[in-house]
C-alpha positions in Angstrom: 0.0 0.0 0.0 1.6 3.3 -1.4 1.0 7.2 -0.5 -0.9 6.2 2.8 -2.7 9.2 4.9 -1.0 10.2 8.1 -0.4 13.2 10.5 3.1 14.9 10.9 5.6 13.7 13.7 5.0 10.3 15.9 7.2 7.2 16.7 7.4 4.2 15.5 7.5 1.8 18.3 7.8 -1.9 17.8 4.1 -3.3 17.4 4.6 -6.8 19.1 1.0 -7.5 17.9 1.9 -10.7 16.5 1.4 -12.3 20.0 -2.2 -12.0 20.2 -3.4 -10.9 16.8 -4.1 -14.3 15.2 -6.5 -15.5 18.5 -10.0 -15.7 18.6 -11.5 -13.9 21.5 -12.9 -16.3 23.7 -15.4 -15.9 26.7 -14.2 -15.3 29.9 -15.5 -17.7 32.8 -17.8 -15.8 35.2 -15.6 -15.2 38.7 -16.9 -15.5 42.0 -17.1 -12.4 42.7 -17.3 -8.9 40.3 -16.3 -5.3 41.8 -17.6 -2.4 39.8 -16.5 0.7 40.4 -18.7 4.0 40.1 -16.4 5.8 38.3 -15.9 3.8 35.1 -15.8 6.8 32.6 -14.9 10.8 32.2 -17.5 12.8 34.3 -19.4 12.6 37.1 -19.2 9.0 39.1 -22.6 7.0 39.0 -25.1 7.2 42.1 -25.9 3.9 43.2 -28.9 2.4 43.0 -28.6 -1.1 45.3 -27.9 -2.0 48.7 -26.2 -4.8 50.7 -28.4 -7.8 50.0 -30.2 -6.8 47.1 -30.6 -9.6 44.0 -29.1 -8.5 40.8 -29.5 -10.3 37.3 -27.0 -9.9 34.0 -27.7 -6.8 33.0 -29.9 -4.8 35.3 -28.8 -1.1 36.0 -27.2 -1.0 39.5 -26.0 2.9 39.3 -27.8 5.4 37.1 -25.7 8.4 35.6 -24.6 11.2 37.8 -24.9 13.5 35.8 -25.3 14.7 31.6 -21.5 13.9 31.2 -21.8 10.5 33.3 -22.8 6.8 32.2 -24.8 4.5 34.3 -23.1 0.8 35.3 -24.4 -2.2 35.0 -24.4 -6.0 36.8 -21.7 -7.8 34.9 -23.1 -10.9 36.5 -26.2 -12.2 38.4 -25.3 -12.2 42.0 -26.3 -10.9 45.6 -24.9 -7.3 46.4 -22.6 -8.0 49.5 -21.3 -4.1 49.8 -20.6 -0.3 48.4 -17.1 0.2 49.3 -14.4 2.5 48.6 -12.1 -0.4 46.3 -8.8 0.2 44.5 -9.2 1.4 41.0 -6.4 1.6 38.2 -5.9 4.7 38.2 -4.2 4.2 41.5 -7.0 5.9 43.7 -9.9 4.0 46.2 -13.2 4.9 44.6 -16.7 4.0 45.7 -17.4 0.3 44.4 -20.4 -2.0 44.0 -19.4 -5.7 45.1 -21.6 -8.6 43.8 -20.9 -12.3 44.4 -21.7 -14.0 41.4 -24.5 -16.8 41.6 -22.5 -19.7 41.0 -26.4 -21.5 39.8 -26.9 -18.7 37.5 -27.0 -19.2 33.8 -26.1 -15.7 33.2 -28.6 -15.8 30.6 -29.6 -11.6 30.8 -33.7 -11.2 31.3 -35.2 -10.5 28.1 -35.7 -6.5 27.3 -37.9 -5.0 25.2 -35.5 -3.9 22.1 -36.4 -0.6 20.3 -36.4 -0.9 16.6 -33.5 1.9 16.1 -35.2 2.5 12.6 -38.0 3.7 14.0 -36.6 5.8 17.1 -36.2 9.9 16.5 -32.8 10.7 15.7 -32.3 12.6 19.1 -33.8 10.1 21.3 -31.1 7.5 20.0 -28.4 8.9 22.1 -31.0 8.6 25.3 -31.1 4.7 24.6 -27.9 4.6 24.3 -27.0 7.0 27.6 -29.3 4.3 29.7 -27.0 1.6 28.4 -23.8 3.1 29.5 -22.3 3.3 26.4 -18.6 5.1 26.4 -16.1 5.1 24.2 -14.0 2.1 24.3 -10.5 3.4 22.7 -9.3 4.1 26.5 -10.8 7.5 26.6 -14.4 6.4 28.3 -16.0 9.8 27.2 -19.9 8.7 27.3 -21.0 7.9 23.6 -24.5 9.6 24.0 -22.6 13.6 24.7 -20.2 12.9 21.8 -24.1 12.0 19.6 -24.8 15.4 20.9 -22.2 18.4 19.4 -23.0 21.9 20.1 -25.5 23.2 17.7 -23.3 25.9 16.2 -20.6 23.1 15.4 -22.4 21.3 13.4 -20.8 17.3 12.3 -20.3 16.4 8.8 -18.4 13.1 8.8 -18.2 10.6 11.3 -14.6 8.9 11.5 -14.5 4.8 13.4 -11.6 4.9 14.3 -10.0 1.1 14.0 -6.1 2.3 14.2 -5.2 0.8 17.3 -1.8 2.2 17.2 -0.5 1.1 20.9 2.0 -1.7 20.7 0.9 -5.0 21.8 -3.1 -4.4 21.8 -5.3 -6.1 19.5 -8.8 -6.0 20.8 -10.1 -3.9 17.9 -8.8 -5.6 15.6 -10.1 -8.7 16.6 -13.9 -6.7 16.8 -13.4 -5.7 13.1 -12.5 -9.3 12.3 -15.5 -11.4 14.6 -18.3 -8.2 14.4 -17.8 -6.7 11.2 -21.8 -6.5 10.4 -21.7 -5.0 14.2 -19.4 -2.6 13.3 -21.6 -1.5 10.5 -24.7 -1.7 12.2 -23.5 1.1 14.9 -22.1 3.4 12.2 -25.6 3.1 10.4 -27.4 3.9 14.1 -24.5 6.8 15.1 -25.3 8.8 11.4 -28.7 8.3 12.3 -28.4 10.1 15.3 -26.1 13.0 14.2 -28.6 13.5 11.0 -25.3 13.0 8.7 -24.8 10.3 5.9 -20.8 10.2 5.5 -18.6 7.3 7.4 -14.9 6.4 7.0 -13.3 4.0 9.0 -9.5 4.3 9.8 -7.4 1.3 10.0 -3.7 1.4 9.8 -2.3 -1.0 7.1 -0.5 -3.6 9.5 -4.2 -4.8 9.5 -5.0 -6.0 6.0 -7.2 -8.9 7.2 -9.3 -6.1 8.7 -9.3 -3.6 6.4 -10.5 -6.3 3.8 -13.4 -7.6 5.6 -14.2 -4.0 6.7 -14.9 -3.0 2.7 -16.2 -6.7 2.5 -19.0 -6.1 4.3 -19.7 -3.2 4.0 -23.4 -2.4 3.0 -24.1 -1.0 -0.4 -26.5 1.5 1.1 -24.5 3.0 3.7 -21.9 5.8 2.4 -18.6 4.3 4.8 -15.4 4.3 3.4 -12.6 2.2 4.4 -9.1 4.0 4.4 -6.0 2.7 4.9 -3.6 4.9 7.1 0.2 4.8 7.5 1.7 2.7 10.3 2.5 5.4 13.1 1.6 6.1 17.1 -0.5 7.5 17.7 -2.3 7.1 14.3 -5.3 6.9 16.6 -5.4 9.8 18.5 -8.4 11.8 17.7 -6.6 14.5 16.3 -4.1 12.5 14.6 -6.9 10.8 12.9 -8.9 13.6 11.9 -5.6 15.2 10.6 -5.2 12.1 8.1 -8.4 11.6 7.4 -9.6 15.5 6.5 -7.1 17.2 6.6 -8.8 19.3 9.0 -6.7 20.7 12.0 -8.3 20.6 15.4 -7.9 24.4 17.0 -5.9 24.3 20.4 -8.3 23.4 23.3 -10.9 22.4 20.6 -13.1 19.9 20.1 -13.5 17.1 17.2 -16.5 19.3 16.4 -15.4 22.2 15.9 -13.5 21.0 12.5 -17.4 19.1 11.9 -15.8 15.6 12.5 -16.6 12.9 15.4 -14.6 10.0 16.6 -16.0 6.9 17.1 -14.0 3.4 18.3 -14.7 0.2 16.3 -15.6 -1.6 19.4 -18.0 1.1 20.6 -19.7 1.1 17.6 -20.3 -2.8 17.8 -21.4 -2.4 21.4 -24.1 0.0 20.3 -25.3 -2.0 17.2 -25.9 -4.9 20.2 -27.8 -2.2 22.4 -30.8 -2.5 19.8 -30.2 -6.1 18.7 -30.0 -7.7 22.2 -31.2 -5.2 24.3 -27.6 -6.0 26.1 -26.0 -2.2 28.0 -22.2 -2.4 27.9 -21.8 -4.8 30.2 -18.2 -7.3 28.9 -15.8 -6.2 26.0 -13.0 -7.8 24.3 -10.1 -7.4 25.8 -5.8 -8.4 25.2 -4.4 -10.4 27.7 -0.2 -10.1 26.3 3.1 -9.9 26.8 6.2 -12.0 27.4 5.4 -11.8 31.4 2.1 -13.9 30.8 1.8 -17.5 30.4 -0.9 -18.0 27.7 -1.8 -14.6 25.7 -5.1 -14.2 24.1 -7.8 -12.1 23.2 -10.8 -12.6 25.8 -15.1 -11.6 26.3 -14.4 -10.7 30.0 -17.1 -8.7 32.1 -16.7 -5.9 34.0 -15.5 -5.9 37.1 -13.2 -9.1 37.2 -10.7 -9.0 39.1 -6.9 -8.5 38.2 -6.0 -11.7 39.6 -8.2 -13.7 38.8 -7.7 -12.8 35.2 -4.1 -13.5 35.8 -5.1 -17.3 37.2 -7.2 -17.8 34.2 -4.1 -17.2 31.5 -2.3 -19.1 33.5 -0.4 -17.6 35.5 2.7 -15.1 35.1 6.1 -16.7 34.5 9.1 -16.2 35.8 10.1 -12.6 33.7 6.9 -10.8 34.7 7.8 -7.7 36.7 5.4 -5.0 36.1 1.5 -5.4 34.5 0.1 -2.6 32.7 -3.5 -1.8 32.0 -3.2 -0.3 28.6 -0.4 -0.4 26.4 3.2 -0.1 27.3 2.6 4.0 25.6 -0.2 5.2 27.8 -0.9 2.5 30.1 -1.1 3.1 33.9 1.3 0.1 35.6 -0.9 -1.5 38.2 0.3 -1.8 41.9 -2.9 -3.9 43.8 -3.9 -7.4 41.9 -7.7 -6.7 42.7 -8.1 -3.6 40.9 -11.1 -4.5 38.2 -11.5 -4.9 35.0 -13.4 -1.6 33.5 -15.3 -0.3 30.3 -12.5 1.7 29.1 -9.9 -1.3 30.0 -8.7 -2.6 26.2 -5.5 -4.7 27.3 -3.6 -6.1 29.9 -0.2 -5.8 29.5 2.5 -8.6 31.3 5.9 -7.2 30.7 9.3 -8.8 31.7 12.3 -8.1 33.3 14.1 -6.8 30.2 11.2 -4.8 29.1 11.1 -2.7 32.8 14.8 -2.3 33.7 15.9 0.9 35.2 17.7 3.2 33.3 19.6 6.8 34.4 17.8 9.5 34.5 20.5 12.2 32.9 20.3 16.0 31.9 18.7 17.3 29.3 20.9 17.4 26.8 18.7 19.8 23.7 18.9 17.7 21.3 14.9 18.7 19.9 14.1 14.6 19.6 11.0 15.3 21.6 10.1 18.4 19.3 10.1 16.4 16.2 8.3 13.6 17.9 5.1 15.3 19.7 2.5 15.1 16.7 0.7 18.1 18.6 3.9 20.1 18.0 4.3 21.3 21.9 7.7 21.7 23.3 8.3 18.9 25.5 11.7 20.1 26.6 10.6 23.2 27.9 7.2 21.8 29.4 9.7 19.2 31.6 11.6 22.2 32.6 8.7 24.1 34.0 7.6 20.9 35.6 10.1 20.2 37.4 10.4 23.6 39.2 6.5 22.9 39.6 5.6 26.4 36.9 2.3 24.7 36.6 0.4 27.8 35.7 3.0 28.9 33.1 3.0 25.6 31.6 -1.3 26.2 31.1 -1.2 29.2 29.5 2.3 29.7 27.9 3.5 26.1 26.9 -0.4 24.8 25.8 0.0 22.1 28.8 -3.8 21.7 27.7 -3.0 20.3 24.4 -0.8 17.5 25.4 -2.9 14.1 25.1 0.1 12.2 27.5 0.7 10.0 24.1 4.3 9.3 25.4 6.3 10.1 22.2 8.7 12.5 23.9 9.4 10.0 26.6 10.0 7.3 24.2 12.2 9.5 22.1 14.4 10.9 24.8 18.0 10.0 25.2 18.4 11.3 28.0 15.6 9.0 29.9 13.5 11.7 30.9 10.0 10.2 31.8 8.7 14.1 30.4 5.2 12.5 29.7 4.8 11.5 33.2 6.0 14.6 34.4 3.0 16.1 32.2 0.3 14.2 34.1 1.5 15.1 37.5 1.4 18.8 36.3 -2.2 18.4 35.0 -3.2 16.8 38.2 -1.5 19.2 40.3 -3.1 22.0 38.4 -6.6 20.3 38.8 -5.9 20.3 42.4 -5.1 23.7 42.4 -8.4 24.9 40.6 -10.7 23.0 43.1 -12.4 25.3 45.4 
């Protein structure tokens, strides 16, 4: 494949997708118990709606939305409700969780739902179905799917872009959606136009995927105006900027939205999870998801629901072997390394990442030494050098409004680029936490 679309700038990091690409996803066995946490997406936590004791079936809404820019959760599993506790979460914190031992009797079978036809639904009441499903974006983000269905009326969308890159080394969830669910795919593009009142779809998928990219134009239905484009091999070809840049050619504004260029950016795998809200009835409940790397006795690609345990994932795939040193939710880019082995699995959780000894060793932290690497790698074209400095004199409010701190999407380019071994991405997400501390009344 010639003259393939891409963005400026980016790495090119070894892909190591060859461990898991060629699996079938396979169904996860139901654990004993499932924790899920309120806070499974960006906004406001979920309010609880259960209490210790209470009966749950597959499927039935346990927390409802906190809020417009919330999501509601979801039983995983049928169980009894044994607590709301504050639980460990991967991002490192204790947050309010919902603990539910599984019914070991239970077929898991979900009660059947009455199923709108989508056809037949008004275009804006679509994203309300799929808001009370607790739809969210699945490429890591968790954005709820039913605010991104909504753009601002004076940014009006005219192309809606599935985004099937997945550009982080070692993950290969999506590709295995594109592969097993291609009609799914298709179905939620056809329901997401629907809802923005638009008719144009393309579907980005970088070229190491050619099984996907064929069965993606394959299937694709004669009366639906998608478009499958191949895009150059390059992190973070997914990024929603970075994709929009490819695709359009459109530049996203600094501290802009998608919409403001008229584009919106939709995962492969959330767009098959909302093609099975109106087929099944069935919220976002499980997802495909990578189990890899050389730390991990048997990789695969596996249907696990929410709120499994780390651990008990780890037993299942037998084990860890003797190299595993660090495990990674995410990929080994933007993943957050996990320090508790009964933090759950979540909606926005797309791998699990086992890396070895050789993979994690230390290495010198040394001066900067100017050399612009992390310049010509940022594909947002910020100044990572001079962003590190500031950090690390703790300039927060300088790095906001002189060095576009906003802008930076923590993709890790910089970091991998350095030669000098300075972790500058992870110096970024301290300052953005430290400067969300500081706005908080």
């Amino acid at each position: 494949m010639k003259n393939l679309l891409s963005f400026r700038n980016g790495v090119h990091p070894p892909e190591n997708k060859d461990i898991t690409a060629g699996i079938r996803s396979r169904r996860f066995p139901f654990p004993s118990e499932v924790v899920l946490p309120l806070s499974q997406h960006i906004g406001a936590p979920a309010k609880s709606l259960v209490q210790q004791g209470d009966i749950v079936e597959r499927g039935d809404v346990i927390a409802q939305a906190g809020g417009y820019v919330s999501s509601a959760v979801h039983a995983s599993a049928s169980g009894t409700v044994t607590s709301t506790e504050f639980w460990p979460h991967p991002n490192g914190g204790m947050v309010p969780s919902i603990r539910i031992a599984v019914d070991p009797n239970s077929t898991q079978m979900p009660r059947p739902r009455i199923i709108p036809q989508w056809s037949d639904v008004a275009d804006e009441d679509l994203s309300a179905q799929i808001s009370r499903a607790g739809i969210v974006g699945l490429g890591g983000a968790a954005f709820p799917s039913h605010v991104k269905l909504n753009p601002p009326k004076d940014q009006p969308i005219d192309v809606l872009l599935i985004n099937g890159c997945e550009c982080e080394p070692y993950l290969t969830s999506d590709h295995r959606t594109m592969l097993e669910r291609p009609e799914k795919v298709h179905m939620g593009i056809r329901i997401a136009l629907k809802a923005l009142g638009i008719k144009r779809a393309v579907i980005g998928i970088e070229a190491n995927k050619p099984d996907a990219i064929d069965i993606m134009r394959q299937t694709a239905p004669d009366d639906l105006d998608v478009t499958v484009q191949a895009l150059e091999v390059k992190y973070p070809q997914g990024a929603e900027k970075m994709l929009i840049k490819a695709v359009t050619g459109r530049e996203v504004p600094s501290g802009a939205l998608p919409s403001a260029v008229g584009a919106l950016v939709q995962n492969v795998a959330t767009s098959a999870n909302i093609a099975m809200v109106f087929e099944t009835g069935q919220p976002l409940i499980e997802r495909i998801i990578t189990v890899t790397g050389r730390g991990i006795a048997e990789p695969g690609n596996w249907i696990i629901p929410f709120g499994t345990k780390l651990r008990d994932v780890i037993a299942h795939c037998g084990g860890l072997t003797d190299e595993a040193r660090e495990i990674v939710y995410g990929g080994p880019m933007m993943g957050i390394a996990q320090a508790s082995m009964d933090v759950p699995v979540l909606k926005g959780t797309g791998g699990i990442l086992v890396l070895s000894q050789e993979e994690c060793k230390r290495q010198d932290i040394l001066p900067c030494i100017r050399c612009g690497k992390c310049l010509e790698a940022c594909p947002v074209f910020l100044n990572p050098q001079l962003l590190g400095a500031m950090a690390r004199v703790e300039r927060y409010e300088e790095m906001a409004e002189e060095a576009h701190l906003q802008d930076c999407m923590l993709c890790g380019c910089c970091s991998y680029v350095c030669p000098s071994n300075i972790p500058l991405s992870q110096l970024f997400a301290l300052s953005k936490n430290q400067l969300t501390r500081l706005a908080t009344p």
